[in-house]
N, C-alpha and C positions, 0 to 999 in steps of 0.2 A: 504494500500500500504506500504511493508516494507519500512525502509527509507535506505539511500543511502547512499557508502562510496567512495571513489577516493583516491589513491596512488600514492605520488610522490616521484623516487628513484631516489638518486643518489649514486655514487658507484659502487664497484666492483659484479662480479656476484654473490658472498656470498651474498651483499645486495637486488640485484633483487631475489633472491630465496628468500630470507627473504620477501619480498613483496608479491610475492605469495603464500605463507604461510600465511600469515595475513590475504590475500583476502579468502581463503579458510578457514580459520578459524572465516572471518567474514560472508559468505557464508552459512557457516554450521549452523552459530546461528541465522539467519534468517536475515541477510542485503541482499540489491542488491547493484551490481557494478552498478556505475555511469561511464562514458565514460571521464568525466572529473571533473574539484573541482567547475563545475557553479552548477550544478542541486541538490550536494548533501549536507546532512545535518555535516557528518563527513569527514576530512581531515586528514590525516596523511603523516607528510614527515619522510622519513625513509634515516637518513643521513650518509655522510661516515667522518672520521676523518683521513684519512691517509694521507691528503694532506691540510694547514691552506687554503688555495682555498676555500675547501668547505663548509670547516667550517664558513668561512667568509662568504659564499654564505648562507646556511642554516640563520645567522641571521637578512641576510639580506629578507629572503623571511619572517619570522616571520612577522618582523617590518611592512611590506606588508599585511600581511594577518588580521593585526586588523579590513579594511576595509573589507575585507569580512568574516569577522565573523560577524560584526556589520551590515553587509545587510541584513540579515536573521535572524531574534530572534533562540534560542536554537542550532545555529550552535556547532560542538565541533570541538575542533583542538588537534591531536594529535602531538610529535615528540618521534621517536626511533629512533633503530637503535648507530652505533657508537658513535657520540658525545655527545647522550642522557646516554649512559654507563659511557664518560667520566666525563660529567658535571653532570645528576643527576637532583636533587631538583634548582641547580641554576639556570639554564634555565628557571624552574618557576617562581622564584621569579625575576627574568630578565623581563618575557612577561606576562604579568597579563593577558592577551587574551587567553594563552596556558592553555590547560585542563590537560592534563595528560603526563606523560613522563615516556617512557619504553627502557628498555636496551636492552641487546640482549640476554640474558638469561631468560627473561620474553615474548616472543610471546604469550604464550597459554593464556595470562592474557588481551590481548587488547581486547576483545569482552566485556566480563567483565567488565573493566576500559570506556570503550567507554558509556555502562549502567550509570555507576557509573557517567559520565561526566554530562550529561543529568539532572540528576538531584543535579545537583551543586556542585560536589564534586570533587577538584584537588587535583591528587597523582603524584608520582614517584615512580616505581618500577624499582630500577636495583642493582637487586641482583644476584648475581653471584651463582653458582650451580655447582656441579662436577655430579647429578643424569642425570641418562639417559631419564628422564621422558620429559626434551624438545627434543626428538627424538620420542615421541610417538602422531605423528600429522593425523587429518584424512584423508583419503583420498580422492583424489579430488571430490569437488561437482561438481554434475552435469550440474549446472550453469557457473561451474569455464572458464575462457576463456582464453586459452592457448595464451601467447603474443610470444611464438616458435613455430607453428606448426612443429609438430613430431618429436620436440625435449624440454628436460627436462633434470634439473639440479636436483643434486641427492646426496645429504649431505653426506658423509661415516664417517667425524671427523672434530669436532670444536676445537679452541684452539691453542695456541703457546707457546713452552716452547723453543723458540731458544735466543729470547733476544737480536734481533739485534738492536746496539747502536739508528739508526734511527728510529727505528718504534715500534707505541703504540700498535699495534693489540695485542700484550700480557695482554695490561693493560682494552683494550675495548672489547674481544672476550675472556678473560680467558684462563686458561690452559686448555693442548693437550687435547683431549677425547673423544676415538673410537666408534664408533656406531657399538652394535652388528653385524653379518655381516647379520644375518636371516632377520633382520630388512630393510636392504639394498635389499636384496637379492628380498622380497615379495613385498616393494614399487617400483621395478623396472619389475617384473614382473606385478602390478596392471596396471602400467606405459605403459606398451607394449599392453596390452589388451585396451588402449584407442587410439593406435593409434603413440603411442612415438616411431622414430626408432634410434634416436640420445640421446648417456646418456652423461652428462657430469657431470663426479664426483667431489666432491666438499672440499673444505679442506682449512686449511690456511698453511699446510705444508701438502698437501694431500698424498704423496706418503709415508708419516708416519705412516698413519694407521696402527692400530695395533703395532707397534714399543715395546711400552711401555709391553706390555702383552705377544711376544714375549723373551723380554730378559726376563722377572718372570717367563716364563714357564706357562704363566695363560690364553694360548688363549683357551683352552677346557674351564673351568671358568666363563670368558667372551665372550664368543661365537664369536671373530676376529680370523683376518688370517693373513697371509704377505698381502701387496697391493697388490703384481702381483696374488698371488692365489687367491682374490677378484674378479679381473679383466676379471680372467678366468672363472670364475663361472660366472658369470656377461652374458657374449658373448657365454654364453650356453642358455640365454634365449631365447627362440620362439620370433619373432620380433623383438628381438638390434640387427641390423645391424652399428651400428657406437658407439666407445665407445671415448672419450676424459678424459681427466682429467687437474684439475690448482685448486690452483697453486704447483708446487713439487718444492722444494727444493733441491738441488746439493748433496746435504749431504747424503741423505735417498734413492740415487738410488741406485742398487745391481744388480748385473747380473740377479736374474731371471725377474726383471721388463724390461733389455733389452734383455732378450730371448722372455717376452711376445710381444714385440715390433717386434717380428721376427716370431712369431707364432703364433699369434692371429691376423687374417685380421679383425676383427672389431675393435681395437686397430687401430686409427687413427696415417697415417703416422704425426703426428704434433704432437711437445713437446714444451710447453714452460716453458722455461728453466730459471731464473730471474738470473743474475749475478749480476746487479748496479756496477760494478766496474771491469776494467780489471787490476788494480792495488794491486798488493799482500801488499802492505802496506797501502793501500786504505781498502781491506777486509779485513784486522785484524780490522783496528781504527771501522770499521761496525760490527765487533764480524759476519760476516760471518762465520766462521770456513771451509771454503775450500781457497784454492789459485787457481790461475788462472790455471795451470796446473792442478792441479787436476779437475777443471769444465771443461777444455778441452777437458781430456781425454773421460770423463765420455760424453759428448758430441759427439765425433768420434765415440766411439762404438755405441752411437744409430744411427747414421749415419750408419754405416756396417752393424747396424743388420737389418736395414728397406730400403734398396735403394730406393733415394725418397723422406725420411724423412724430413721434414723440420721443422727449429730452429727458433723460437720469442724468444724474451727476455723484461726484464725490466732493464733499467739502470739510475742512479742516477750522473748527475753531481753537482759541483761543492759542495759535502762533504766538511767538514770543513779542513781545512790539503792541497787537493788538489793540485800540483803541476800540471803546465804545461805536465812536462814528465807523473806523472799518467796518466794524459787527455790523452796526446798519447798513453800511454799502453793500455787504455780502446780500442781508435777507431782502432791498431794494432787490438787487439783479436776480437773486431766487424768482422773488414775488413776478417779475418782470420779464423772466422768459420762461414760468409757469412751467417749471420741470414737477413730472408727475411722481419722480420719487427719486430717492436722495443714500447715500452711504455716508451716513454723518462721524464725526469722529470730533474727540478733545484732541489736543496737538498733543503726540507721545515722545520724546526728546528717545531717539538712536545712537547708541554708539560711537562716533566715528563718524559724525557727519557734521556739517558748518553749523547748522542748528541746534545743537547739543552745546554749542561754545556760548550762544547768547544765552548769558546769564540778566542784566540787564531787560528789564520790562515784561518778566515774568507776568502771564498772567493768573492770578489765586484759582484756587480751584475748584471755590465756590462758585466765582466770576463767570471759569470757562462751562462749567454745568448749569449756573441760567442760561448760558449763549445755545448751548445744545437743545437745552428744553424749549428753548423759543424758537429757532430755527425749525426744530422737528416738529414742534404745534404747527407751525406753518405750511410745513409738507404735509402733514394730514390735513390741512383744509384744500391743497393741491390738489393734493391726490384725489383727495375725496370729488371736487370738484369738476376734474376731468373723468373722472367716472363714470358722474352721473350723466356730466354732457354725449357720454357711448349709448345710454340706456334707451333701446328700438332699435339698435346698428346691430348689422348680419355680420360676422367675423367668421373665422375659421381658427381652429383651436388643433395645436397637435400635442393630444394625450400623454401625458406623465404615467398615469395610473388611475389608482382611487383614488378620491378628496381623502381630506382628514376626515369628516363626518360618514365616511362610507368606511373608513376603517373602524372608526371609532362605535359607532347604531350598524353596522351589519343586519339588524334589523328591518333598515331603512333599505327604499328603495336605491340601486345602485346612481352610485352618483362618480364623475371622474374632473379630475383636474388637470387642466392644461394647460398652453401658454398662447395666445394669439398671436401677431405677425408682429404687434405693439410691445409685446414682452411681459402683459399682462396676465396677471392669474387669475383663469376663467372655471368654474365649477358648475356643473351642469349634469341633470340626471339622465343618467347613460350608460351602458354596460362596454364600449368599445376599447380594446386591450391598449395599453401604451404605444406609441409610434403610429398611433391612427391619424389621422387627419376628420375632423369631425365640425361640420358648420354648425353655427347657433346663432341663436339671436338673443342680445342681452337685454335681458328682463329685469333686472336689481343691480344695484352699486354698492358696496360696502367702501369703510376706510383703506381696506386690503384687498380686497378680490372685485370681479365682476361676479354676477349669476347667469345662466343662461339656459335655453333652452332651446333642445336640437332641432335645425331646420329640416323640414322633408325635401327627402330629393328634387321632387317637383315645385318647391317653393325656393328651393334655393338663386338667388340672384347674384351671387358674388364674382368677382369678374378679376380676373388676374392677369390681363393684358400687358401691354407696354403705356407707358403715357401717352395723350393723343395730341394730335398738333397744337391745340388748344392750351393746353398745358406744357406743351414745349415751350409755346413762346414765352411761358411767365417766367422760365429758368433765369437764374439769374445768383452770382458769385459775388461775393464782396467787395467791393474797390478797395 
C-alpha cells in the first residue's frame, strides 16, 4: 500500500496552486492523497508570509504537531512555501520535529526530500533560480483530485520586480519570470480535455507577463507575448469558456488588455484591481508608482469597455504616515469607483522590507481598527448595493458544489453554489454536480451572496457573443 500524504495551505491562490503541484508531483512518484493529516505518514504545510498572522499561525501549528508526529513512528513533517523561503534552515533548527524545509523555487524536489526524510535525513532547500525548469511540471495524474471542479489555476509568471515599500513577495517568490507562452498554451489545453472550463491565470504582477522580453525585443527568443495577446490565444481553446486572471497591477494595464476586456467574452467581466491606498502621498511612501488618478482612470475604461464589469480590490490601512485625511481619500475613491468587495487589511510591518524601518508616525492600533471597521461598513453597503441592482438579471453560474445550507439541512431541498462570470457567489436550488454551467435568474441579494433561480432551457436568453459595433465604438483607454 503506497503511503500517504495530506496538505495544509494557507495563502493566496499562488499558494493553493502550489499545493496542487506538490500533490501531483507526489502523485506521480507513487504517494496517495490522504483526505486528511490523521491517516497519513507525510505532512506538509505550505505557508504564506504576506501577512505576521500567518506567520505566527504557521509556528504555532508546528509546536502542535510534535504530538502527532510522535503518534506514529516514521511520520515526516514537511514546511514550504513563503516563510520556509524566508526563514530557511532556521525553522529547522527552531522545531527539531520538522524534517525538511522547501522554498518556492524548489517544488520539483519534495518527493525527493520526502524519500530522503524517511530515512533520517533533515535538509533545507530554498534556493532561488531564474531557469525555466520549475515550469516544467507533469501533468495531472490521474488520481489527482481536483478541489475546483472545472476550474484551474494556471501559472503564466512568477516573481516581482516592483518593490513595494510593504511587501516581501520580492524577497520570498524572486524576480519577474515569464513562462514561455507554448508552455501555457498546451497545459491549458491538457487542462480543457479533463474537463476545466474556468482558467484563472496566475502571477504576482500577472498582467506583466512578458513585459521584460517585450521592451529587449526578445519575445521571438523566449517564446512570450503581451498579456492580452496570451489571453486571446488562451479563449481560442476548445472548452475555456471563462478566463480570469490576479493578481494585475495598475501599472502594467494598456489599452489592448482593455480592448481584450471588450472583445473577448471569455475574459470575465471581473478585475481585480489592488490599490491599498487612495492617498497619492500614501502611494508614493508604498513605492506604488501610480497615483490615485491614474488607477482611476485606468479603472473607468474597463468599466466602458465591458458594461457590467465589476471592480474588487485590496486595501491597506493604517501604513505608517497615515493621516486621518489619507483615511478619507482612500474611502472617497472606495465610495467612488463602487468596488463590490474588498481584501481589507491593518498594515503588518515585514521583515526586511523599507517599511518595517518607518518607525516614525506609527499609526495606534486602536486608530488603525476604526479605519478597518469603517472602511468594511462601507463595502457592505457596496456590496450590498450592487446586489441588489443584479436582482431580475439572467446570469450563468458555474457550480462549486453544494451551498452551505444544502450541507448543513440535507433535509432541504438540494441547493448549489457557484460563481457567475462577475465573480459572485450565487446559490440556487438545484441538484447539478460541480463544473456545471447552470443559468439563473436572481431572485434575492444578500450582504454576501446572490439567490437565484434556475432558468429553463427555453426561457433562457443569455447571449455570449462578441461586443457589437455599437459598443465598439464607446471603447475607449485613458489619456
Amino acid at each position: 500500500m503506497p503511503r500517504r500524504f495530506y496538505i495544509r495551505t494557507y495563502g493566496c491562490q499562488m499558494n493553493v496552486h502550489d499545493s496542487d503541484k506538490l500533490a501531483n508531483l507526489l502523485l506521480h512518484a507513487g504517494w496517495a492523497q490522504a483526505e486528511s493529516d490523521g491517516p497519513c505518514e507525510l505532512l506538509i504545510i505550505n505557508t504564506c508570509s504576506i501577512r505576521e498572522k500567518a506567520e505566527n499561525k504557521l509556528y504555532s501549528d508546528l509546536g502542535a504537531l510534535r504530538e502527532w508526529k510522535d503518534e506514529v513512528p516514521g511520520r515526516a513533517l514537511g514546511v514550504g512555501g513563503c516563510v520556509a523561503q524566508q526563514e530557511g534552515d532556521a525553522i529547522l533548527r527552531r522545531f527539531g520535529h520538522l524534517d525538511f524545509v522547501f522554498g518556492t523555487h524548489n517544488l520539483r524536489w519534495v518527493p525527493e526530500m520526502a524519500e530522503a526524510a524517511f530515512d533520517g535525513m533533515r535538509e533545507a532547500r530554498t534556493g532561488t533560480t531564474a531557469s525555466l525548469e520549475r515550469f516544467d511540471l507533469p501533468e495531472r495524474h490521474p488520481e489527482f483530485r481536483a478541489s475546483t471542479p472545472g476550474r484551474a489555476f494556471l501559472t503564466v509568471m512568477e516573481g516581482c520586480d516592483m518593490f513595494c515599500s510593504f511587501c516581501i513577495v520580492p524577497t520570498t517568490r524572486g524576480r519577474e519570470i515569464s513562462r514561455p507562452a507554448q508552455g501555457i498554451l498546451d497545459e491549458a489545453a491538457a487542462l480543457a480535455k479533463t474537463g476545466v472550463r474556468q482558467l484563472t491565470l496566475l502571477g504576482q504582477t500577472v498582467n506583466a507577463y512578458g513585459r521584460h522580453d517585450q521592451r529587449r525585443a526578445q519575445t521571438a527568443e523566449t517564446g512570450t507575448m503581451g498579456f492580452a495577446a496570451l489571453v486571446r490565444r488562451l479563449a481560442e481553446i476548445p472548452g475555456i469558456e471563462r478566463i480570469r486572471y490576479t493578481s494585475p497591477h495598475p501599472l502594467f494595464f494598456d489599452e489592448a488588455l482593455v480592448r481584450a476586456h471588450a472583445e473577448v467574452p471569455e475574459l470575465c467581466p471581473h478585475v481585480h484591481l489592488p490599490l491599498q491606498s487612495g492617498s497619492n502621498r500614501i502611494l508614493e511612501a508604498m513605492r506604488r508608482r501610480y497615483t490615485a488618478e491614474e488607477y482611476s482612470r485606468w479603472a473607468e475604461a474597463l468599466k466602458a469597455a465591458r458594461p457590467g464589469l465589476v471592480l474588487t480590490t485590496d486595501v491597506i490601512v493604517g501604513f505608517p504616515g497615515e493621516t486621518e485625511a489619507d483615511f478619507e481619500a482612500t474611502l472617497a475613491l472606495v465610495e467612488a469607483l463602487a468596488f463590490v468587495d474588498a481584501y481589507t487589511f491593518k498594515y503588518s510591518p515585514r521583515p526586511g522590507t523599507p517599511a518595517a524601518q518607518l518607525t516614525e508616525g506609527s499609526v495606534p492600533a486602536d486608530v488603525a481598527q476604526d479605519r478597518l471597521e469603517r472602511l468594511q461598513d462601507l463595502l457592505r453597503r457596496l456590496t450590498l448595493a450592487a446586489h441588489r441592482a443584479r436582482v431580475g438579471e439572467t446570469t450563468e453560474i458555474l457550480v462549486e458544489g453544494p451551498s452551505r445550507r444544502a450541507r448543513e439541512r440535507p433535509d432541504q431541498p438540494a441547493q448549489i453554489r457557484g460563481r457567475d462570470p462577475q465573480h459572485r457567489v450565487v446559490n440556487a436550488e438545484h441538484s447539478a454536480p460541480g463544473g456545471s454551467l447552470v443559468q439563473v435568474e436572481i431572485v434575492e441579494a444578500t450582504p454576501h451572496s446572490l439567490i437565484g433561480r434556475p432558468v429553463p432551457e427555453e426561457g433562457a436568453t443569455l447571449t455570449r457573443g462578441k461586443r457589437t459595433a455599437d459598443e465598439e465604438g464607446r471603447l475607449s483607454a485613458p489619456s
